[in-house]
PDB file as gemmi writes it, atoms N, CA and C in Angstrom:
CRYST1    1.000    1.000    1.000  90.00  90.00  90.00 P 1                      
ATOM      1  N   UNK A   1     128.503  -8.182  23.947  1.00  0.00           N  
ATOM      2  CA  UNK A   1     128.050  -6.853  24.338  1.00  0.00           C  
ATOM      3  C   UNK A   1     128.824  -5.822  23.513  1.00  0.00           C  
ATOM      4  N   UNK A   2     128.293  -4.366  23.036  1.00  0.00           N  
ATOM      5  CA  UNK A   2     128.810  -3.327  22.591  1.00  0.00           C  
ATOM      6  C   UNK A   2     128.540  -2.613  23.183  1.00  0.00           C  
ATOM      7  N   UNK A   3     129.002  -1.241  22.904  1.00  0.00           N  
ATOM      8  CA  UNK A   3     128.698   0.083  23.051  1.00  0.00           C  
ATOM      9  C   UNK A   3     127.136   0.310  22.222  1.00  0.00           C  
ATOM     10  N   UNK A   4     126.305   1.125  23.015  1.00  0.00           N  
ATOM     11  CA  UNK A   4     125.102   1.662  22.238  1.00  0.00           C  
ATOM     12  C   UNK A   4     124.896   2.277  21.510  1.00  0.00           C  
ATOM     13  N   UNK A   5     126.113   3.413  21.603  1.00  0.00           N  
ATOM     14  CA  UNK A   5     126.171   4.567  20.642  1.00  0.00           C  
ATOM     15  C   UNK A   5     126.823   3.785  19.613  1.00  0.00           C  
ATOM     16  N   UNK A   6     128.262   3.381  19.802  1.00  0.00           N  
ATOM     17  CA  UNK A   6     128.864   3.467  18.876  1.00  0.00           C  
ATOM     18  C   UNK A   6     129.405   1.918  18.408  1.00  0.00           C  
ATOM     19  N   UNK A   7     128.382   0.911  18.878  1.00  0.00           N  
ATOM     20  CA  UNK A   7     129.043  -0.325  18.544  1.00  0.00           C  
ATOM     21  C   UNK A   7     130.127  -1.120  18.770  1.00  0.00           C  
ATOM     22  N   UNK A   8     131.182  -0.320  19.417  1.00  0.00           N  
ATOM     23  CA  UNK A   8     132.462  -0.888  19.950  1.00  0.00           C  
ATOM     24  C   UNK A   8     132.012  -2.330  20.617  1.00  0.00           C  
ATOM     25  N   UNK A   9     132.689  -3.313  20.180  1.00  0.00           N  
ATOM     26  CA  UNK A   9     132.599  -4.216  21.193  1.00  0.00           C  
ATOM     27  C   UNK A   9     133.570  -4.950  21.862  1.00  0.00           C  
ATOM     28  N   UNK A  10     134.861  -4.245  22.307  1.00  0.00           N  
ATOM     29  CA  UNK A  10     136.109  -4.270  23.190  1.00  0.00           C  
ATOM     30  C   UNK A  10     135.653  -4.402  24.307  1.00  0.00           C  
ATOM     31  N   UNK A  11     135.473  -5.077  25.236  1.00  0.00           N  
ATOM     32  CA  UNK A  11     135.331  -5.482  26.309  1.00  0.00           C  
ATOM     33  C   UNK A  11     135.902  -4.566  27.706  1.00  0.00           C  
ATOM     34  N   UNK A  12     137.128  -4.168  27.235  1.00  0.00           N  
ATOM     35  CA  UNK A  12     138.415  -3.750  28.158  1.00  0.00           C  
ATOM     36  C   UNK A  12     138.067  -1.958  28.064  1.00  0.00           C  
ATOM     37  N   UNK A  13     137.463  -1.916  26.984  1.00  0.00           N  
ATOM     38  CA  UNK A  13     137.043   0.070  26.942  1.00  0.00           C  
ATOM     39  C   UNK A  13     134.818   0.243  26.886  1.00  0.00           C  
ATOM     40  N   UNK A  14     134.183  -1.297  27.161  1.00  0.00           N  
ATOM     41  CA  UNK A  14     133.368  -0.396  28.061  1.00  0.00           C  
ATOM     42  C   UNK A  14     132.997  -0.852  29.275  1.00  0.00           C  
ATOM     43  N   UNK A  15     131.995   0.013  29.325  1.00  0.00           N  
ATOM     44  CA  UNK A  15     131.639   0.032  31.225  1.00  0.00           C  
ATOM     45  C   UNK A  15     129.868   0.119  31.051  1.00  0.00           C  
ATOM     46  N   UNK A  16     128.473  -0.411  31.949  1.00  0.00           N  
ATOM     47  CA  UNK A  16     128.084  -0.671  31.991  1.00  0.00           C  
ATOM     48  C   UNK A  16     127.518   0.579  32.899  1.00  0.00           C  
ATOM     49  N   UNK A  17     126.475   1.584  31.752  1.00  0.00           N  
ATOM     50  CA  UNK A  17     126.505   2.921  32.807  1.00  0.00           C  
ATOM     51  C   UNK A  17     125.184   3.234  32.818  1.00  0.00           C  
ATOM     52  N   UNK A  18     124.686   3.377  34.573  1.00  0.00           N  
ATOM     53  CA  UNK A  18     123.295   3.313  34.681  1.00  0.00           C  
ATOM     54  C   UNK A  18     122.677   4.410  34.149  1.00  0.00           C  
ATOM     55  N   UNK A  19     121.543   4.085  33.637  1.00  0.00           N  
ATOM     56  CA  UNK A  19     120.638   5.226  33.259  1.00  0.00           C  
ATOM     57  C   UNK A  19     119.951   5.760  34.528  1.00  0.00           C  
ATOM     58  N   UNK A  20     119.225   5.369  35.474  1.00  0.00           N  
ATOM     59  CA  UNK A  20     118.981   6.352  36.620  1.00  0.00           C  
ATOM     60  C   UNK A  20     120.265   5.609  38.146  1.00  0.00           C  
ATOM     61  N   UNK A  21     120.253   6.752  38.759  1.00  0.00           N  
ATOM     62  CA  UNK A  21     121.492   6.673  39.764  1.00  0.00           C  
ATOM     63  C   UNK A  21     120.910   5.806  40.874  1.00  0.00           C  
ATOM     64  N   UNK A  22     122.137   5.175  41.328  1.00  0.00           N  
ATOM     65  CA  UNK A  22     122.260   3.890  42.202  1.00  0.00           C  
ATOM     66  C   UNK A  22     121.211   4.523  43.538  1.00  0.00           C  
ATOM     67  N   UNK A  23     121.447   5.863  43.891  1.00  0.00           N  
ATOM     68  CA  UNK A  23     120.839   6.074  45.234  1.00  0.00           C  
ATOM     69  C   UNK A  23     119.147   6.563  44.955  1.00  0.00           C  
ATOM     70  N   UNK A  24     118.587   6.453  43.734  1.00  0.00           N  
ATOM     71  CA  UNK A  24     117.290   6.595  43.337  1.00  0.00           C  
ATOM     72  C   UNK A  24     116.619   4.951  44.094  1.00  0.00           C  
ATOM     73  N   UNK A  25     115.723   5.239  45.018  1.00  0.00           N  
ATOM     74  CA  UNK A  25     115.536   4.298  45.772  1.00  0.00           C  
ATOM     75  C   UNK A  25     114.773   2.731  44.869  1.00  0.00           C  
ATOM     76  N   UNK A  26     113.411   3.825  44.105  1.00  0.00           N  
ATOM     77  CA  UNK A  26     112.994   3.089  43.210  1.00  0.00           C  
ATOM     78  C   UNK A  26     113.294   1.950  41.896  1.00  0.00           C  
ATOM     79  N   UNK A  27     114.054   3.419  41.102  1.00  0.00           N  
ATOM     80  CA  UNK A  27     114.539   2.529  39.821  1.00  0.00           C  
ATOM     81  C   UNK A  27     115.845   2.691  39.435  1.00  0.00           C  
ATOM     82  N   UNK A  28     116.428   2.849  40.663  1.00  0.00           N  
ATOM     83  CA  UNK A  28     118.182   3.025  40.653  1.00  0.00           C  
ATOM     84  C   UNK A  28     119.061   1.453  40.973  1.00  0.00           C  
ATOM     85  N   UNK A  29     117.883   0.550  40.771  1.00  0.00           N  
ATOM     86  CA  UNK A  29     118.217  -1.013  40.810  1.00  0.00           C  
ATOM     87  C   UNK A  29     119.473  -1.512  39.814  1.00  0.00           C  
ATOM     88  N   UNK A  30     120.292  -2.178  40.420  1.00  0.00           N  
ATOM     89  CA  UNK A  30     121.421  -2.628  39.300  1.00  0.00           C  
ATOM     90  C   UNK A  30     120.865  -3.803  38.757  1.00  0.00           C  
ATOM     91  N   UNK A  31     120.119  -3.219  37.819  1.00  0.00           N  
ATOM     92  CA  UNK A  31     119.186  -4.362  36.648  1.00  0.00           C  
ATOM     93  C   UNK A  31     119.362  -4.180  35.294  1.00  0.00           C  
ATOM     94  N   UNK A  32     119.218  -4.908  34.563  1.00  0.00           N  
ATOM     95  CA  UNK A  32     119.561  -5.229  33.270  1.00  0.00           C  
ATOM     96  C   UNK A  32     118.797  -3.755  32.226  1.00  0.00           C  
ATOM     97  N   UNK A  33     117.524  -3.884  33.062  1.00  0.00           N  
ATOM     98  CA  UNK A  33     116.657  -2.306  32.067  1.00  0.00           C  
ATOM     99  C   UNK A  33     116.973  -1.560  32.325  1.00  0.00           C  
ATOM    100  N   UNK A  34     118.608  -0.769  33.469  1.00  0.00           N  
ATOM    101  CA  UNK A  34     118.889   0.434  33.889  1.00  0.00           C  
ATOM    102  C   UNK A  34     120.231   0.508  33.927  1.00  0.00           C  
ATOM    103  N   UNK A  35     120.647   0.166  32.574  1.00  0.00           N  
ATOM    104  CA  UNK A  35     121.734  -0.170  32.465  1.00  0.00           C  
ATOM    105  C   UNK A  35     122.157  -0.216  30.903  1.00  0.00           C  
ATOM    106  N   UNK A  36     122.981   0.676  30.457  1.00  0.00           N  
ATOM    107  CA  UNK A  36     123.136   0.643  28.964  1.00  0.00           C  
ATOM    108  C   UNK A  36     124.697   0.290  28.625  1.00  0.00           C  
ATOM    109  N   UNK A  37     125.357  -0.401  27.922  1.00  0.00           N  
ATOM    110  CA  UNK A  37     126.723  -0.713  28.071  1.00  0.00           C  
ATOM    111  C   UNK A  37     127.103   0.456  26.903  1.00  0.00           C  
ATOM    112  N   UNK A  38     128.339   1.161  27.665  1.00  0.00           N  
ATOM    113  CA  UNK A  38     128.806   2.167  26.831  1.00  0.00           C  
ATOM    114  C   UNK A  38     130.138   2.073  26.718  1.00  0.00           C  
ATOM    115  N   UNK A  39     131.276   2.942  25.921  1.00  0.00           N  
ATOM    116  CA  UNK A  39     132.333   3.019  25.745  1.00  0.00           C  
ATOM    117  C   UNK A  39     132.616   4.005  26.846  1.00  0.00           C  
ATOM    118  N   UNK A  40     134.152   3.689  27.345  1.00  0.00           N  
ATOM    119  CA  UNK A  40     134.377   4.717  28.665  1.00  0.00           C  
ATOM    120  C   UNK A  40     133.748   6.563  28.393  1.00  0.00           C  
ATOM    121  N   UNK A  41     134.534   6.952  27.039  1.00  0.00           N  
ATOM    122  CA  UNK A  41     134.265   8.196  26.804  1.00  0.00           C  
ATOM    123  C   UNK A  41     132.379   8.489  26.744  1.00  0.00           C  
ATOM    124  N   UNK A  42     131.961   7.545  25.919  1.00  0.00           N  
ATOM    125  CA  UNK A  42     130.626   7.697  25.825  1.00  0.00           C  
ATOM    126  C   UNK A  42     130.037   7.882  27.506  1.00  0.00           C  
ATOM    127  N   UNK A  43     130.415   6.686  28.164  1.00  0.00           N  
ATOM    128  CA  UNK A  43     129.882   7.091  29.801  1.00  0.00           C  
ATOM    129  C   UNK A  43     129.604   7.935  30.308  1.00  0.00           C  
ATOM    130  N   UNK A  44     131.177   9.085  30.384  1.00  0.00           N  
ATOM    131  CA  UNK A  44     131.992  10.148  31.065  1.00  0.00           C  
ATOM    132  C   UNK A  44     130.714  10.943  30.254  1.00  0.00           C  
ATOM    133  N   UNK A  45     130.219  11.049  29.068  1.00  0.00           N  
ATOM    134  CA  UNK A  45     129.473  12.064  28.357  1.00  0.00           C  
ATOM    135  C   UNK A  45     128.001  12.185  28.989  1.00  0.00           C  
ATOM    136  N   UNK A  46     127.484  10.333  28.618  1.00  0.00           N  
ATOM    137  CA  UNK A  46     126.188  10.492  29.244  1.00  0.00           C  
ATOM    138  C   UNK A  46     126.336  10.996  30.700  1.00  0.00           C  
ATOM    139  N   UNK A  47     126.964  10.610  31.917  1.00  0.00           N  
ATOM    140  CA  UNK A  47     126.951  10.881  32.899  1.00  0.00           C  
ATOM    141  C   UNK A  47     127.000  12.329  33.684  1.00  0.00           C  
ATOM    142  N   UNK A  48     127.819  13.123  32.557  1.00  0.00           N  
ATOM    143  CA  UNK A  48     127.739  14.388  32.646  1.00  0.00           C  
ATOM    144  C   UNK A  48     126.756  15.634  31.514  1.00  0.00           C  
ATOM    145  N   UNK A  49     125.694  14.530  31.512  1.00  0.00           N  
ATOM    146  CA  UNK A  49     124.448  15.205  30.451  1.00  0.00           C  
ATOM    147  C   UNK A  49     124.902  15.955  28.888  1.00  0.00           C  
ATOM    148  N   UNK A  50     126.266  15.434  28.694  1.00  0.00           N  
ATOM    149  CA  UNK A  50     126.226  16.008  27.386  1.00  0.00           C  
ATOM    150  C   UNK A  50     126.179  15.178  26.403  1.00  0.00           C  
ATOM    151  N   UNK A  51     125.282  13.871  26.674  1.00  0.00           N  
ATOM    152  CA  UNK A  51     124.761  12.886  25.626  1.00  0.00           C  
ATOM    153  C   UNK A  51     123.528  12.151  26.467  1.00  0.00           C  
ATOM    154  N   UNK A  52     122.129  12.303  25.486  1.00  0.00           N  
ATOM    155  CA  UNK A  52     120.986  11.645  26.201  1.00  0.00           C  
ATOM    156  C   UNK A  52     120.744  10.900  25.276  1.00  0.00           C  
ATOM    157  N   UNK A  53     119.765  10.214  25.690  1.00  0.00           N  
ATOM    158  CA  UNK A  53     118.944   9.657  24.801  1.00  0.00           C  
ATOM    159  C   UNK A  53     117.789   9.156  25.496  1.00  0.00           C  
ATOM    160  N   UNK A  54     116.530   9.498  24.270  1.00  0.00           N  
ATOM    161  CA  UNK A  54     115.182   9.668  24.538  1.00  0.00           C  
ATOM    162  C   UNK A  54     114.430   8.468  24.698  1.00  0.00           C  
ATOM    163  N   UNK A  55     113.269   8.177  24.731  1.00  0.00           N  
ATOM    164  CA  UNK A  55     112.837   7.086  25.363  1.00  0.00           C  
ATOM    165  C   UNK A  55     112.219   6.096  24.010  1.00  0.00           C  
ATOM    166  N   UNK A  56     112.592   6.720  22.301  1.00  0.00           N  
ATOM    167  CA  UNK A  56     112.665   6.447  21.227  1.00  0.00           C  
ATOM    168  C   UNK A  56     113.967   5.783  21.148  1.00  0.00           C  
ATOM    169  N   UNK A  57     114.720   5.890  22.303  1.00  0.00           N  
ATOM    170  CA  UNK A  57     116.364   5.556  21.706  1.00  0.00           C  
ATOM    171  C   UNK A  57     116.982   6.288  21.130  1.00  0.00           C  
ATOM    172  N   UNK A  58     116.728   7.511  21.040  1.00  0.00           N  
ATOM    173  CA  UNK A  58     116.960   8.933  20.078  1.00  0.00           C  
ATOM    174  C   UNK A  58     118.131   8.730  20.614  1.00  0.00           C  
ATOM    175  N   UNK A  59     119.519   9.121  20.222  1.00  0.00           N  
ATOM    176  CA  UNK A  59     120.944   9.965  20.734  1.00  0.00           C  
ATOM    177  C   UNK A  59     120.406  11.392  20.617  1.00  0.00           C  
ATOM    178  N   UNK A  60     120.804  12.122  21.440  1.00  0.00           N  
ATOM    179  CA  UNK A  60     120.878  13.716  21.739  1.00  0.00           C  
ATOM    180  C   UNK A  60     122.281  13.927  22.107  1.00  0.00           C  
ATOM    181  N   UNK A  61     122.909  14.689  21.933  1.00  0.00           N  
ATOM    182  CA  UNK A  61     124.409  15.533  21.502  1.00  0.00           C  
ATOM    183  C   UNK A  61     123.750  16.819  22.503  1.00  0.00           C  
ATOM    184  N   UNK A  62     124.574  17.416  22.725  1.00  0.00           N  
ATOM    185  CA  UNK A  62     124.391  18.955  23.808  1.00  0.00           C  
ATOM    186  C   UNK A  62     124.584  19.586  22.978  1.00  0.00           C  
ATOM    187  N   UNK A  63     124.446  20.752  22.772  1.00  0.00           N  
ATOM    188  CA  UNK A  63     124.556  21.906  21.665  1.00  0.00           C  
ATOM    189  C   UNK A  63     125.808  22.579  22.474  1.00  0.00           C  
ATOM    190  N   UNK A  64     126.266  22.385  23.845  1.00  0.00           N  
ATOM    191  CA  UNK A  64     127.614  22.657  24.172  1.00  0.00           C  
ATOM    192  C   UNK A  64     128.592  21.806  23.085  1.00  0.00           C  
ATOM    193  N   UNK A  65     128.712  20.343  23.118  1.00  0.00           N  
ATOM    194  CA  UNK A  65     129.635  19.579  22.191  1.00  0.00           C  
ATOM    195  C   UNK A  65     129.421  19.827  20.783  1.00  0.00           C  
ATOM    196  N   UNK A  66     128.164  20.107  20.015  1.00  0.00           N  
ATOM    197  CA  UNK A  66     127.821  20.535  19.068  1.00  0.00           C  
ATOM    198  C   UNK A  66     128.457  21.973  18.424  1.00  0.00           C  
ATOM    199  N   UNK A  67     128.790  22.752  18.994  1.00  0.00           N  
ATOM    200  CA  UNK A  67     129.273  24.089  19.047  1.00  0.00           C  
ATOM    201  C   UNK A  67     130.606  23.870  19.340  1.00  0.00           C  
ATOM    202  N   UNK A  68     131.284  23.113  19.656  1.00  0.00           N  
ATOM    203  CA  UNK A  68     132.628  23.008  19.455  1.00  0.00           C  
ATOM    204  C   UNK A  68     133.470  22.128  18.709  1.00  0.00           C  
ATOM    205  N   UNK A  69     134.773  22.909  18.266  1.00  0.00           N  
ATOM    206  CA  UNK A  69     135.844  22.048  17.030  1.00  0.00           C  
ATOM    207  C   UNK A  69     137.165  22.008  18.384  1.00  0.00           C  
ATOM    208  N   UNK A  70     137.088  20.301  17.919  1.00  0.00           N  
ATOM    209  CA  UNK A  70     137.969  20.179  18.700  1.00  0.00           C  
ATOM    210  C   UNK A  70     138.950  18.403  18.621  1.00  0.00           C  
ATOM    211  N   UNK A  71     138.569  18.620  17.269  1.00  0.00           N  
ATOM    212  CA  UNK A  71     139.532  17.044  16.922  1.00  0.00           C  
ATOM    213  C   UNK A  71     138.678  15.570  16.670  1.00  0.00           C  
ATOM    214  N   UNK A  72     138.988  14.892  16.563  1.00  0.00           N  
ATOM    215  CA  UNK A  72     138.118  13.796  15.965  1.00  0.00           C  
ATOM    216  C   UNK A  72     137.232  12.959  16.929  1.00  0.00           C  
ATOM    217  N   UNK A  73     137.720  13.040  18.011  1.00  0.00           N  
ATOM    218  CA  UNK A  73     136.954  12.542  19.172  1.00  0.00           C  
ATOM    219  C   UNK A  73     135.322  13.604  19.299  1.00  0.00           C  
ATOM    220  N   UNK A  74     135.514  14.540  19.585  1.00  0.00           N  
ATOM    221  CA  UNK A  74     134.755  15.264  19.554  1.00  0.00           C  
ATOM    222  C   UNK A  74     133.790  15.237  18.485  1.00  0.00           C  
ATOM    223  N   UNK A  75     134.610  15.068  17.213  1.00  0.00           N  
ATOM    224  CA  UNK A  75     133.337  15.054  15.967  1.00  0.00           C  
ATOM    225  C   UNK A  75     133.015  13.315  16.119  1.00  0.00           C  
ATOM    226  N   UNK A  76     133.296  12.841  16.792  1.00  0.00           N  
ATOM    227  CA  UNK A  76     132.922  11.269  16.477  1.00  0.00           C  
ATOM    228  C   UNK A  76     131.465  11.432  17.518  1.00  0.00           C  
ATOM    229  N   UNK A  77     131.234  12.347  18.089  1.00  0.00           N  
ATOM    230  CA  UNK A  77     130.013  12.647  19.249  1.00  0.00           C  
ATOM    231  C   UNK A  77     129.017  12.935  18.964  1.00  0.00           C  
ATOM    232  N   UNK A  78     129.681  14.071  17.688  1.00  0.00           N  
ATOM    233  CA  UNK A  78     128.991  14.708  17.161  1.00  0.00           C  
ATOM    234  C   UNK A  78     127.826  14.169  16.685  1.00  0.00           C  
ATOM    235  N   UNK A  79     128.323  13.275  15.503  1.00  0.00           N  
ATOM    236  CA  UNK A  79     127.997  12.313  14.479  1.00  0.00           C  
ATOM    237  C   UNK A  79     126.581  11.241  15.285  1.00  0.00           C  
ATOM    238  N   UNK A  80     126.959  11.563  16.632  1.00  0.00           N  
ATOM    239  CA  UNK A  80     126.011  10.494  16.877  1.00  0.00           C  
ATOM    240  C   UNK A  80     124.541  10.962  17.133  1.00  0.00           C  
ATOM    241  N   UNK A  81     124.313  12.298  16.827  1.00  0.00           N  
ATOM    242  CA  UNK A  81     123.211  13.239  17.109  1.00  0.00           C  
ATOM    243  C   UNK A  81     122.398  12.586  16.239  1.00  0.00           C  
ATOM    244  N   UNK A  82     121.130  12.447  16.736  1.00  0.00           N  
ATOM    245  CA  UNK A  82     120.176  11.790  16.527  1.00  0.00           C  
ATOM    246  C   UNK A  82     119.578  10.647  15.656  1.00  0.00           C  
ATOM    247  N   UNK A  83     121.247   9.378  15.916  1.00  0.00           N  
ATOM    248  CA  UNK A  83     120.909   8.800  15.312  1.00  0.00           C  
ATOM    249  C   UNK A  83     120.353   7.598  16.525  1.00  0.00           C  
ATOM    250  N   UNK A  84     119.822   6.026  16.566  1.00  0.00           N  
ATOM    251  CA  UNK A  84     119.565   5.085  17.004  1.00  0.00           C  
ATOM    252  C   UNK A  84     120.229   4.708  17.999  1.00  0.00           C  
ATOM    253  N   UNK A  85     120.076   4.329  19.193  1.00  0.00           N  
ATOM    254  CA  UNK A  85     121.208   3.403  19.828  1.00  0.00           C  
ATOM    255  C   UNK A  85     120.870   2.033  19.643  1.00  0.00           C  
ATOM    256  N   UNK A  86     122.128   1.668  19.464  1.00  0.00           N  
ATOM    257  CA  UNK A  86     122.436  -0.083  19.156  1.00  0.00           C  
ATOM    258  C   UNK A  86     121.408  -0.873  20.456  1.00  0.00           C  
ATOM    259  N   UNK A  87     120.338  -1.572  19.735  1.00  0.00           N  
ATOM    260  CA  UNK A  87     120.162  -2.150  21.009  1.00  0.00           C  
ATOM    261  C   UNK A  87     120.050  -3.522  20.546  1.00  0.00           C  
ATOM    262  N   UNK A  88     119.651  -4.494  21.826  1.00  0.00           N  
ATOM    263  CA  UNK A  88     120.231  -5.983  22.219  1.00  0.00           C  
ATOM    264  C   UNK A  88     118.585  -6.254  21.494  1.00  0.00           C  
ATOM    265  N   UNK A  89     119.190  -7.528  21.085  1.00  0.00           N  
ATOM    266  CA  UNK A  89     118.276  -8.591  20.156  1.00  0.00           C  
ATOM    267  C   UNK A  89     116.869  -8.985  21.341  1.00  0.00           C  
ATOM    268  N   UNK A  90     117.279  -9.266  22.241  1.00  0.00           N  
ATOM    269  CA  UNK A  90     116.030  -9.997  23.288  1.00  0.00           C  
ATOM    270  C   UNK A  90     115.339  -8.564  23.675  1.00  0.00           C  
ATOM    271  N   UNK A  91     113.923  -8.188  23.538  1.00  0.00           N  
ATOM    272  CA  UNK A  91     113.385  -7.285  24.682  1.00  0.00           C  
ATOM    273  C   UNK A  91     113.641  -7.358  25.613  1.00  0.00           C  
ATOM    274  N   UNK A  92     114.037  -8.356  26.464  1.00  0.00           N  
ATOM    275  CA  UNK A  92     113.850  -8.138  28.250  1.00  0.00           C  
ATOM    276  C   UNK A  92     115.862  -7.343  28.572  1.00  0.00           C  
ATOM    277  N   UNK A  93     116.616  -8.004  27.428  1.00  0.00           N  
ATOM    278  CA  UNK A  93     117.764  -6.827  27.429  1.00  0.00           C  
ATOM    279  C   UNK A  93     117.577  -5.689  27.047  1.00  0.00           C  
ATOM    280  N   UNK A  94     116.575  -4.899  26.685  1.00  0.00           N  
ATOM    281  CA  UNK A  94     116.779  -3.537  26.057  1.00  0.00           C  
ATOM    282  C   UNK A  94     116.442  -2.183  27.555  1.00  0.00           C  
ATOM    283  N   UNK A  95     117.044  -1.381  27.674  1.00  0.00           N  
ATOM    284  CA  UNK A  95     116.723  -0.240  28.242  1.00  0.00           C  
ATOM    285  C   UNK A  95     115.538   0.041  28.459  1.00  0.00           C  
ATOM    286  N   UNK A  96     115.128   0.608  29.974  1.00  0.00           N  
ATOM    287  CA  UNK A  96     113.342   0.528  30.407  1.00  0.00           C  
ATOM    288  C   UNK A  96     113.179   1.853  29.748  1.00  0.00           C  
ATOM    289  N   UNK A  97     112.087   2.344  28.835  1.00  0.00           N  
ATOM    290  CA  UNK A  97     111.569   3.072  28.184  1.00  0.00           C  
ATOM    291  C   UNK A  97     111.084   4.490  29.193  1.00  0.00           C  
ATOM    292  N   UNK A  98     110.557   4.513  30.110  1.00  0.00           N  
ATOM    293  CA  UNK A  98     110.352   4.742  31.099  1.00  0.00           C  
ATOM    294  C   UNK A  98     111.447   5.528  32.092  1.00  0.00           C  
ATOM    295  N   UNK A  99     112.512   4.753  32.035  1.00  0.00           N  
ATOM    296  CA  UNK A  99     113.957   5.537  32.742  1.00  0.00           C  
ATOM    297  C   UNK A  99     114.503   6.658  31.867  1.00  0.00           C  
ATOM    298  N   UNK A 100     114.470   5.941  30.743  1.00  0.00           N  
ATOM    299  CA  UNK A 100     115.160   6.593  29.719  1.00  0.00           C  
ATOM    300  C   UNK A 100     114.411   7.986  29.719  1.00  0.00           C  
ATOM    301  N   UNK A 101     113.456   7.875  29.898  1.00  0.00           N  
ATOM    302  CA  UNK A 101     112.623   9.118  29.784  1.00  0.00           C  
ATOM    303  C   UNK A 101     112.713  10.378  30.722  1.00  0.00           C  
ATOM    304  N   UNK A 102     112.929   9.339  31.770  1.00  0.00           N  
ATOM    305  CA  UNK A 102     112.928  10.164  33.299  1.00  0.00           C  
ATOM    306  C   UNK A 102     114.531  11.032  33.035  1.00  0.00           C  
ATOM    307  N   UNK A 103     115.698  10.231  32.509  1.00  0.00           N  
ATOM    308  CA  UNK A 103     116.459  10.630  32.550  1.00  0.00           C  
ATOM    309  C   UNK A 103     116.710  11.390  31.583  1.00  0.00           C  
ATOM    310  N   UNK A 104     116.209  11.421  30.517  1.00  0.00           N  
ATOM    311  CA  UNK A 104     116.032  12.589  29.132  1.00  0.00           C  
ATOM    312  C   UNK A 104     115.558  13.833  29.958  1.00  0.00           C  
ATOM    313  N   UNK A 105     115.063  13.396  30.807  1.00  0.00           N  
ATOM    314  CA  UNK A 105     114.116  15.029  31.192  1.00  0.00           C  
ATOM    315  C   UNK A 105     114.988  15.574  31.774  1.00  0.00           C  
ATOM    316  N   UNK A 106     116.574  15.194  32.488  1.00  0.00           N  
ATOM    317  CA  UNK A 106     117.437  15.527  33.224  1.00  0.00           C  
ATOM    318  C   UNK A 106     118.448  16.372  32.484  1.00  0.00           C  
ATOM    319  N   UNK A 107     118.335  15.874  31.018  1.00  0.00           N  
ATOM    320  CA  UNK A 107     120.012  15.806  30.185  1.00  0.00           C  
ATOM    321  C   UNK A 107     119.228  17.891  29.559  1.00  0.00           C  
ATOM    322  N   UNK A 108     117.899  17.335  28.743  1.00  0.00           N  
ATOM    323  CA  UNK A 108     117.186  18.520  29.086  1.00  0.00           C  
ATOM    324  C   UNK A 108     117.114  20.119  29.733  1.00  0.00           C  
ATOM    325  N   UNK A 109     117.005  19.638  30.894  1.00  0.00           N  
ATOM    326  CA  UNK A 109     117.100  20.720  31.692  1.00  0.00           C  
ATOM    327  C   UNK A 109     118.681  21.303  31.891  1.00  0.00           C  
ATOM    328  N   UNK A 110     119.636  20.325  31.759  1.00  0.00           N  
ATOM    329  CA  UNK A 110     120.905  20.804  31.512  1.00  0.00           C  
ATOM    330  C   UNK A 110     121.601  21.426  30.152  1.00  0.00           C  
ATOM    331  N   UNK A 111     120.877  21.091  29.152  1.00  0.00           N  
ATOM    332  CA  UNK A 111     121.398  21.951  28.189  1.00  0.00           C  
ATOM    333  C   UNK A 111     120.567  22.849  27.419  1.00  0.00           C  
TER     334      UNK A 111                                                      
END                                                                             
């Protein structure tokens, strides 16, 4: 397993961060399509809408993180604006197209 964004594949720095939330009755299932493995920082980002990604797999960056200088972490975020996320070799591992979407429409309305 890696990170999506950024390929890391340290075990010990990622975490396994749902794309729609646990208390979404429907598709808040702890299942393999709602579920993207990320690096801790990457998580903390998607989770707080200042990193989406579209139902292309697009990365989206916030034009909040975009608009700020603030050391290499920050530009390493940057960098990831609209490029691909890493995804898993089997279809039935890849992210539901569908969530991703639902949840793009979220990251959206927040920035």
């Amino acid at each position: 397993m890696r990170c999506a964004l950024s390929g890391l594949r340290e075990p010990v720095l990622l975490d396994a961060a749902h794309i729609i939330e646990d208390k979404h009755e429907q598709l808040g299932q702890p299942v393999v399509q709602n579920g993207i493995p990320l690096a801790k920082t990457h998580h903390a980002a998607f989770d707080a809408h200042l990193i989406g990604i579209d139902a292309d797999f697009r990365i989206h960056v916030s034009r909040r993180i975009l608009e700020q200088k603030d050391g290499p972490t920050l530009e390493a975020l940057k960098r990831l604006h609209s490029n691909r996320i890493h995804l898993p070799s089997r279809g039935k591992d890849r992210p539901d197209q569908d969530r991703l979407a639902m949840r793009f429409e979220q990251f959206k309305q927040r920035t």
